[in-house]
N, C-alpha and C positions, 0 to 999 in steps of 0.2 A: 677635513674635520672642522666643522663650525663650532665654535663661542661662544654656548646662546645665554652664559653669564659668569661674572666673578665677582668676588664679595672680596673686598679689602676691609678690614679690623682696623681703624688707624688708633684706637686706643684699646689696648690689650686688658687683661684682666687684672683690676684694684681690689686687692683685696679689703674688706670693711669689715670682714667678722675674724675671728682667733680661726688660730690650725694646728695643729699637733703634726709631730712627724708618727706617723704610721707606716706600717707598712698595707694597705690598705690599696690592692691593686687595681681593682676594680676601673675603669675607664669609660667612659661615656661615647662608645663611637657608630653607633646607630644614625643612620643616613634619613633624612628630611625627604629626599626625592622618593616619589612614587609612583606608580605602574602608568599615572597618569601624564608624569612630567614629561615634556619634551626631549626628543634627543640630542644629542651632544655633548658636551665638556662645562662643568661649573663646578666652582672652587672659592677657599675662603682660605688668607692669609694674615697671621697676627704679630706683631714683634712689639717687645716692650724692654724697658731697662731703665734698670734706679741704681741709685747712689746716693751713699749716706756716710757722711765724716764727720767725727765729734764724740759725744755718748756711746753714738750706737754706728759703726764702721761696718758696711754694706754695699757690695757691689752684686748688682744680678743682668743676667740678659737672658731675655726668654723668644723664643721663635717658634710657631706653628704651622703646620701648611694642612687644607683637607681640598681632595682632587674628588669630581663626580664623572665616570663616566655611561651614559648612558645609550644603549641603541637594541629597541624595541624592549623584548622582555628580558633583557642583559642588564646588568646594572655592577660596574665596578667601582669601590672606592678606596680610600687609600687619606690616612692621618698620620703625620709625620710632628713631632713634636721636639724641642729639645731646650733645656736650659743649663746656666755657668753661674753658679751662686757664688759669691768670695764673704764671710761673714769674720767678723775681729779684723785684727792687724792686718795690715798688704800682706804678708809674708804667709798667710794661713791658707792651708790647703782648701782648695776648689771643692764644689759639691755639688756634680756635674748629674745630670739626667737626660738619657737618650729614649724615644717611645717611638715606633712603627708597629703599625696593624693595614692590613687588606681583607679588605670584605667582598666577598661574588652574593649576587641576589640574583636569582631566575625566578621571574613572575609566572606563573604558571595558570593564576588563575587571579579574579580580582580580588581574592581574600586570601589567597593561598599562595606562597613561595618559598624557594629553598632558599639556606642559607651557608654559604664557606669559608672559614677562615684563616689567618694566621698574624699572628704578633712574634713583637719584640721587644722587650724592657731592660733597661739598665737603670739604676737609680740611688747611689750612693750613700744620700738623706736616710734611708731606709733600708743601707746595708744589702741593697740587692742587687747583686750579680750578675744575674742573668734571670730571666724570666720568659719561657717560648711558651706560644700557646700552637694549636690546631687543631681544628672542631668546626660543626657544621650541624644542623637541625633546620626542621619546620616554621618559619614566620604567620603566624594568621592578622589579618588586620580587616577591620570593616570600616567602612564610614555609617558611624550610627545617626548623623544628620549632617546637613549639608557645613557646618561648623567643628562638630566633634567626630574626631577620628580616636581609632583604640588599636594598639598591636599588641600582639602575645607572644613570644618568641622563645623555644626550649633545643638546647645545642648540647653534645657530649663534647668534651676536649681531653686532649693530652697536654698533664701541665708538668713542662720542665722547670722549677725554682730553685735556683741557684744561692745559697749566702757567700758573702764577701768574706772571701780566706777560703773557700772550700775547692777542692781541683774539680773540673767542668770536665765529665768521662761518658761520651757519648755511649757508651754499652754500657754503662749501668744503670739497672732496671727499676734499679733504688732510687733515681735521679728523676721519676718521672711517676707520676701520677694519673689519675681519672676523673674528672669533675663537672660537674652539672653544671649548665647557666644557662638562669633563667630570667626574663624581662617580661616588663608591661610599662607603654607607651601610653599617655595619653594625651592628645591635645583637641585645645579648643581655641576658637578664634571671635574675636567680637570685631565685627566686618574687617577691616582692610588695615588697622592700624593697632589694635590691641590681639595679644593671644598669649594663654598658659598652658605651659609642658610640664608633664610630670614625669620621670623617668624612675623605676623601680628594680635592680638587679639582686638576683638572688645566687648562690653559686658554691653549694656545700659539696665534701668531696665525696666520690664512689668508690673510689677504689686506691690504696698504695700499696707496692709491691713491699711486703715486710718490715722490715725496720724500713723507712726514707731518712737517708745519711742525711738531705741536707734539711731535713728541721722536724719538729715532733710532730709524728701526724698522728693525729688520735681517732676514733671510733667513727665510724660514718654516721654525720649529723654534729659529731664534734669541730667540725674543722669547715667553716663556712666564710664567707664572704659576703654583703651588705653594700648596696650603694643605693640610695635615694638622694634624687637630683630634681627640686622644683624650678621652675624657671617663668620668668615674666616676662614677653618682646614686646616692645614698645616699637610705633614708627612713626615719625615725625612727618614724613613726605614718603615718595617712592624712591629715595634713593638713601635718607640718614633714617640709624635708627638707634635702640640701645636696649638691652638687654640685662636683668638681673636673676643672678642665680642663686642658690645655695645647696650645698654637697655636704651630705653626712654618708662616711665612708667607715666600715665594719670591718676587721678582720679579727677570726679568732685567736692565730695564731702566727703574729706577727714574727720579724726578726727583731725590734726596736722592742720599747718596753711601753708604748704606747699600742692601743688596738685603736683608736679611733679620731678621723677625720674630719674637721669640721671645717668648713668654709664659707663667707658668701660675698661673689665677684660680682665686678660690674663693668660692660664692654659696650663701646661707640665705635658702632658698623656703618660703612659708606658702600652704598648696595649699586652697579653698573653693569 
C-alpha cells in the first residue's frame, strides 16, 4: 500500500469568535477526495492544548485524526476526534469528548455515488451519553467549471441518543429514532493558492417510536438539526498553508438549555 499523502495540522484550532455549549450534533465529515483522486492512503492529524492559571483556570487537550483510503471506485474514510477539558479549581471534574464516524463511497458514476455510514458520540459538555448513528443515501456532485464543484447529498439514519443519567437498553425501541440528512457542498478555487467551501446540513426527524424516553421528540418538522460551516483555504507555498472557518450549529431540541453554536477557528497546515 502506497502514501501518496499526509497532512500534519501543527497548529490546531484558535478559536476567535464566542461558543455556547449546545448540544448541537451535527459534524462536518465529508471527504475532499474525489472519483478523480489518486489511489492510496491520505490523512490529516491535529493536537492542540492550553492552559490557563489566575482569573480564569483552564486546562484542555484536543486530538484529531482523519484517514482516506482510496482504490478505484472504493473510497473509505474514517474521523477520529477527542478532547480532556479541566475548567475552575485542579480538583474540578473533567469534560471529556469522544467522536468516531466511517464513511464507504462507491463512485458509480462521475456525478453519481453511494453513500454508508456509522458513528459514535460521547460528549459530557452537552450532557450526551451516547449518540449512534447508521445511514446511507445517494451523493450527486458535478463539476460546474473547471474551479467550481457542487455536491448534493440525501441519507436516512437510525439515531440512537442517549442523555447522561438515563440506562442505555439496547431493545428499546423508544431509544432510537429515524432522521433525514441532508447536505450541499460547494466549492471554488481561485488557481492554486486561494479557495471557499461552503458546507450546508439539514437533518429533521421522520420518524420516533412513541413516547422517546430519552428526550422530547415532538412533531416531524419539529425536531431538526442545522449546521452551516463557511470556510477560507489559504496557501502560502505547496507544502504551508491556513485555513479559516466558521460554524453555526442548530439544534432544536437540545439536552443543555442552549440550542445554538457559534464558532470561528483558525488552523496552520503543513501539507507532504
Amino acid at each position: 500500500m502506497k502514501i501518496r499523502g499526509c497532512v500534519c495540522v501543527l497548529a490546531a484550532m484558535v478559536v476567535l469568535g464566542s461558543a455556547v455549549s449546545a448540544q448541537a450534533q451535527i459534524v462536518n465529515v465529508l471527504s475532499k477526495v474525489s472519483r478523480q483522486s489518486e489511489d492510496g492512503v491520505s490523512g490529516e492529524l491535529s493536537v492542540s492544548s492550553a492552559y490557563k492559571k489566575g482569573n480564569i483556570n483552564l486546562r484542555q487537550f484536543k486530538a484529531g485524526a482523519l484517514a482516506h483510503y482510496k482504490a478505484g471506485d472504493h473510497l473509505v474514510s474514517w474521523i477520529g476526534k477527542g478532547r480532556h477539558l479541566k475548567k475552575g479549581t485542579d480538583d474540578s471534574d473533567p469534560i471529556n469528548r469522544t467522536f468516531q464516524h466511517i464513511r464507504y463511497r462507491y463512485f458509480s458514476s462521475a456525478w453519481l455515488s453511494a453513500e454508508g455510514f456509522m458513528q459514535y458520540e460521547y460528549d459530557e459538555g452537552r450532557n450526551l451519553q451516547l449518540r449512534t448513528l447508521l445511514g446511507g443515501g445517494p451523493r450527486f456532485s458535478a463539476e460546474v467549471t473547471e474551479d467550481l464543484s457542487v455536491a448534493l447529498g440525501m441519507a436516512l439514519m437510525i439515531e440512537r441518543e442517549i442523555k447522561e443519567g438515563k440506562d442505555i437498553e439496547l431493545g428499546d425501541a423508544r431509544q432510537y429514532a429515524l432522521r433525514s440528512s441532508n447536505y450541499v457542498e460547494v466549492f471554488y478555487k481561485w488557481g492554486e493558492t486561494l479557495g471557499v467551501q461552503l458546507t450546508a446540513f439539514y437533518q429533521p426527524l421522520v420518524y420516533a417510536h412513541g413516547d422517546n424516553a430519552t428526550k422530547k421528540v415532538g412533531t416531524v418538522g419539529d425536531d431538526r438539526r442545522i449546521l452551516l460551516q463557511p470556510a477560507l483555504q489559504m496557501k502560502a507555498n505547496s507544502y504551508l498553508g491556513m485555513k479559516l472557518a466558521y460554524r453555526y450549529a442548530f439544534n432544536s431540541r437540545p439536552f443543555t438549555n442552549e440550542d445554538t453554536d457559534h464558532a470561528v477557528t483558525s488552523s496552520l497546515t503543513l501539507s507532504f
